[in-house]
N, C-alpha and C positions, 0 to 999 in steps of 0.2 A: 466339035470345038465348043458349042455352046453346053453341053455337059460337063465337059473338061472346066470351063468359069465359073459355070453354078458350084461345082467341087471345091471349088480351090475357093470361093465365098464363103460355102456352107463350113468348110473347113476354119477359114480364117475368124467368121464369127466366132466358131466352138470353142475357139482356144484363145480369143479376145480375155481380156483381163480386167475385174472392177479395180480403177481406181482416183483416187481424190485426185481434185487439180495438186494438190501439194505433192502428191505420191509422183503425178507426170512431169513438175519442175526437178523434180530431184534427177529420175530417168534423164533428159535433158540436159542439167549439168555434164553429166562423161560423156556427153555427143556434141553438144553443142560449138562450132568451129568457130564462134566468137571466142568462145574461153580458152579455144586450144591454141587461136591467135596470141592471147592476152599471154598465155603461161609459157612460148615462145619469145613471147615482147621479154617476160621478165628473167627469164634465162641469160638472153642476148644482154639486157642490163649490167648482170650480174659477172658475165664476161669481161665488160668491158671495163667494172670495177677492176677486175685482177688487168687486164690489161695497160690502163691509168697507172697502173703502182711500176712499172717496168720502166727501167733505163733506155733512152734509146742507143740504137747500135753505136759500136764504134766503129772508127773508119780506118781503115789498113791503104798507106800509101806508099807506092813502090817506087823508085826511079832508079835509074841503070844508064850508063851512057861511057865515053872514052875521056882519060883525064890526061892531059900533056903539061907536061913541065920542064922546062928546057930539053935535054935531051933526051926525055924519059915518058914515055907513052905506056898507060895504063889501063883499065877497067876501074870504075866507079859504080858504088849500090849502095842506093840509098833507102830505110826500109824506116816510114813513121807510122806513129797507134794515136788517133787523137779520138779523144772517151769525150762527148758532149753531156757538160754537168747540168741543170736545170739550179736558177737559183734557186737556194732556201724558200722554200713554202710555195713557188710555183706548181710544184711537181701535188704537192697535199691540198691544193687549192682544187687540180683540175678531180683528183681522186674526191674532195667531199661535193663534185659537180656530180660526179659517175653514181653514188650516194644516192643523193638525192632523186638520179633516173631513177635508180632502183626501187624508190620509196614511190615515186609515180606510178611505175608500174605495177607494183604490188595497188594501189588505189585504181589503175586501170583495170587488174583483173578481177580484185572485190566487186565494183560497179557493172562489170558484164559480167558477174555471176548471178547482181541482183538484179539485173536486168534481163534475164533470163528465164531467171527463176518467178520474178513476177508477170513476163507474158506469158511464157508457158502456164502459167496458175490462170491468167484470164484467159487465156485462149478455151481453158478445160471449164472453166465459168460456163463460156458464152456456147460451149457444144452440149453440154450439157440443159442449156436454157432451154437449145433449139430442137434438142431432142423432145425436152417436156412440152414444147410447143405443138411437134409434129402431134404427141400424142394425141394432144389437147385438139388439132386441128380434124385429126380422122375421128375422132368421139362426133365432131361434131358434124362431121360429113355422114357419118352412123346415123347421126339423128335426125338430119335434113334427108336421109334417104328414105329412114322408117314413114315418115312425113308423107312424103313428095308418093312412097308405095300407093299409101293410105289415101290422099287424093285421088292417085292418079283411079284408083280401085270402083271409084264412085260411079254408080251408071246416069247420065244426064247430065253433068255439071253446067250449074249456073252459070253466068258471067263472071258472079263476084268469086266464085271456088276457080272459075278459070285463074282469073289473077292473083288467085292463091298460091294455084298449083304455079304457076310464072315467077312468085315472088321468092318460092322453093326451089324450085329451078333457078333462077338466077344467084342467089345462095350456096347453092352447091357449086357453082359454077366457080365464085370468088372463093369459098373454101379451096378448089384445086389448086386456083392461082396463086394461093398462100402456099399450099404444100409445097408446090414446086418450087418456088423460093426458096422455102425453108432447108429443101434437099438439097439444093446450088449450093447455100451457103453452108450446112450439114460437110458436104464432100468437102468444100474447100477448107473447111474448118479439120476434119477428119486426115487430108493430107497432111495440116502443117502438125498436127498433133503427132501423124507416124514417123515428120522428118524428125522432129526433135525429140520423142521420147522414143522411139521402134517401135511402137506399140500399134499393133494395126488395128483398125477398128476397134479403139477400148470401150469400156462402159466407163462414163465418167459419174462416182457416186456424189454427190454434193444432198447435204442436212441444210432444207431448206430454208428450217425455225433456227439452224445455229447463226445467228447473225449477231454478234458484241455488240454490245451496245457503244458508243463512243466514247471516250474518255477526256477529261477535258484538253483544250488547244495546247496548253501547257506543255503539253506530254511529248510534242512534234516541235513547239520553238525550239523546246531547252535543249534537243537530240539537233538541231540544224548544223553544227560543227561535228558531230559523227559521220553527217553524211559522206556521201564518195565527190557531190559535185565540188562541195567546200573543202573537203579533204586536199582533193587535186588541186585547187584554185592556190591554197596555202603553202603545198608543194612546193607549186611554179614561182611564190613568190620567193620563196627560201632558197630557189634555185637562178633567181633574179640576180638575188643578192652575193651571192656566192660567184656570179659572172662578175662584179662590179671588182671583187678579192682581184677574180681572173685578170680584167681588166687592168689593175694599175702596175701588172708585171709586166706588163710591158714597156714600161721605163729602165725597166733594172736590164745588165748587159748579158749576152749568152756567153758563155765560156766554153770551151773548149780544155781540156788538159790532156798532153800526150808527152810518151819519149820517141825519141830518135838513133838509129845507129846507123852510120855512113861508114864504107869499108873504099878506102883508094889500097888497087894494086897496083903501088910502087916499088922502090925498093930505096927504103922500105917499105913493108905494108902500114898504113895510116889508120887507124880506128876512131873514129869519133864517139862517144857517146853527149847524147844530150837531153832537158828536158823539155817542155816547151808551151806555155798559154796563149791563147788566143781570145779574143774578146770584140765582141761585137758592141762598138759602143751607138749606146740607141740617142744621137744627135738629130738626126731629122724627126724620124717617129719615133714618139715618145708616146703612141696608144693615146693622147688624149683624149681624140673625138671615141676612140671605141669603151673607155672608159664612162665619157659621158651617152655614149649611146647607152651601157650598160646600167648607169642610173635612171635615165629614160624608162626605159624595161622594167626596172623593179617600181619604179611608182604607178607605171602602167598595171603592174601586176598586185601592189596592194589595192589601186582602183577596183582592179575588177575582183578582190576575195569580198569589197566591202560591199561590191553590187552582186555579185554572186549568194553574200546571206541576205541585202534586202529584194532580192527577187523571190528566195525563197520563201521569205516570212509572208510577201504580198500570194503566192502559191498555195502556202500552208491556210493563209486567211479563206483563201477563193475554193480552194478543195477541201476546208474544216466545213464550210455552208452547205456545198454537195454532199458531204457526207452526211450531215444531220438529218436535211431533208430527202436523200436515199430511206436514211435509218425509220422518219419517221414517216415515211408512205410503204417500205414495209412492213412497220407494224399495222398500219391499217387495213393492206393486202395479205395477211398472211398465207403463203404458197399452199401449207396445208390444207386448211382451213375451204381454201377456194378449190383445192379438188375434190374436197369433200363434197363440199356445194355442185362441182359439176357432175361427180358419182351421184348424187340425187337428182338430177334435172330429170330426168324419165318419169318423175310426178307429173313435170309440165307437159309431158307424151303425152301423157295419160287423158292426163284434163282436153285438153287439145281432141282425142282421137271421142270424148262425151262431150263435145261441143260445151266446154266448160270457157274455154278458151276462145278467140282466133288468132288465124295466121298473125298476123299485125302485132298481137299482145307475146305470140310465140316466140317472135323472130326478136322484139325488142327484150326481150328476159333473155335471151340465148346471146341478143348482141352487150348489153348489161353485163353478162358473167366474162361473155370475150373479151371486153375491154379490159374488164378489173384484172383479170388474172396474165393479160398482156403487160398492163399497170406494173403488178406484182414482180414478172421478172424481171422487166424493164429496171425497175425500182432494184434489183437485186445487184443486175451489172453495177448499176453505178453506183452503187453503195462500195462494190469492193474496188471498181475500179480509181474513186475515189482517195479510199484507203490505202490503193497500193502507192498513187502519187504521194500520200502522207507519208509511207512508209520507205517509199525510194529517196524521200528527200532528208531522211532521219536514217537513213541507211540500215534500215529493217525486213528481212525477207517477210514473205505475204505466207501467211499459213493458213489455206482452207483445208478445215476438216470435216 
């Protein structure tokens, strides 16, 4: 059995696939079962516009019974069609209501595509991070072991090489406990990336140094009404209003139009034809209060388009400052740069194993480079994750390449 796993691993690495977070949101889009919801929602819309445009049924009314007239007993059948007319503009009111669903949902389904497409792009972000981290973390477990050998090798050790060799040893120790971490979150990162794109075990490629520079705030107010949030917000409110049309048809009366034909078997035979309206006059209810509830709704509903762009702007204010200072403690980290720096630390072996060094000077230069280059991707996440909040609220897919 456990040969049969290694296979099926060794396998599914071999045939694992490099590619960008952008390449994994795209996979994503045709799996993703928020969208397949959303493009459902907007079908069902679109139904129910053609639906809206239909008459309702007519009514077929039959009666049958015995007719007596002095001396003359007979059969009666009476057979009416009455066609329910909707007044003028009722019927166009509820149809530009069906509309406007439809325009919703099209904004429903844009905003879960971009919503998709930007976790998926961080999700491939932050595996790829933690991948560079693992690296980063056995290099250095590499080099606490070379160490800790080289100690351990010495015949006699002092006291103070005792607590050398301790301060290597307990070093190695917290390296572990970061890997394992790293691999917890690795796996659970590696699952959500094959529910939503299929992709098993990919290699995610992320250009460390491609980071844009930011462009001024400008660029994210002026796009605030492309968004999807404001989009929808302005929808609903267009659909407020169009309740309020809804709403004062309800004073005007329902109608009714039909004919009639009654047959008495007498003698002789009787035929009636006839035609016939009906009308429902609206004296009690006259829809007032739903009228004004429906102006209610729409003031409620421009309320919230106008809170809706000043939360964005306060959003756009708060994630334009995250992103500067993302941007500009990446350049001071740059990712390459600092693996460079860690591809050369085996100078500090060096120095270290000719007593150029001590442990103490070793560990603090080894913990120096960790942090920075922790710094460095730390810096990297929120730079894009930044970005993407900029770019969701401007209604712009996130493109890493």
């Amino acid at each position: 059995m456990k040969t049969f796993i290694l296979f099926v691993l060794a396998t599914s690495s071999l045939f694992a696939r490099s590619l960008t977070p952008s390449e994994l949101a795209v996979l994503a889009e045709d799996r993703a079962p928020l969208i397949r919801m959303q493009i459902e929602n907007k079908a069902s819309a679109g139904h129910q516009i053609n639906q809206s445009k239909l008459l309702a049924n007519p009514m077929l009314i039959v009666q049958s019974g015995k007719l007596k007239t002095g001396t003359q007993n007979g059969a009666v059948v009476d057979v009416t069609v009455n066609q329910p007319i909707p007044w003028p503009g009722k019927r166009y009111a509820e149809i530009n209501s069906a509309k406007i669903l439809e325009k919703i949902s099209d904004v429903d389904l844009e905003q879960s595509k971009l919503l998709v497409n930007h976790s998926v792009a961080l999700l491939g972000i932050e595996y790829a991070v933690i991948s560079e981290l693992e690296k980063h973390n056995q290099e250095r477990k590499h080099r606490f072991s070379i160490i800790h050998r080289f100690l351990t090798s010495r015949p006699q050790a002092s006291p103070k090489q005792m607590v050398e060799k301790n301060l290597i040893e307990t070093q190695i120790n917290l390296v572990e406990s970061q890997m394992f971490d790293l691999e917890t979150k690795k796996m659970s990162l590696r699952e959500q990336l094959t529910y939503y794109s299929g992709e098993v075990d990919p290699e995610v490629l992320v250009n460390w140094d491609m980071i844009p520079k930011p462009g001024p705030k400008d660029e994210f107010v002026t796009r605030i009404e492309e968004g999807p949030h404001y989009r929808k917000s302005k929808r609903m409110e267009d659909l407020a209003r169009n309740r309020i049309e809804q709403a004062s048809y309800f004073a005007k009366p329902d109608i009714q139009v039909g004919v009639n034909y009654r047959q008495e078997n007498v003698a002789p035979t009787n035929h009636f034809y006839h035609a016939n309206l009906a009308v429902v006059i609206p004296i009690i209810d006259r829809g007032q209060h739903s009228e004004e509830i429906a102006r209610a709704n729409a003031r409620k509903e421009e309320a919230n388009t106008k809170l809706t762009h000043l939360s964005a702007m306060a959003e756009i204010n708060q994630e334009y400052q995250s992103l500067i200072a993302a941007y500009r403690s990446t350049e001071l980290f740059r990712i390459s740069k600092l693996k460079r720096t860690e591809d050369q630390f085996h100078q500090a072996e060096d120095a270290f194993k000719k007593g150029r060094i001590d442990v103490t000077t070793f560990l603090q230069t080894d913990m120096q480079l960790h942090e920075s280059i922790d710094l460095a991707f730390v810096s990297f996440i929120k730079y894009y994750t930044a970005l993407s909040r900029l770019k969701m609220l401007s209604g712009q897919k996130l493109e890493i390449k």
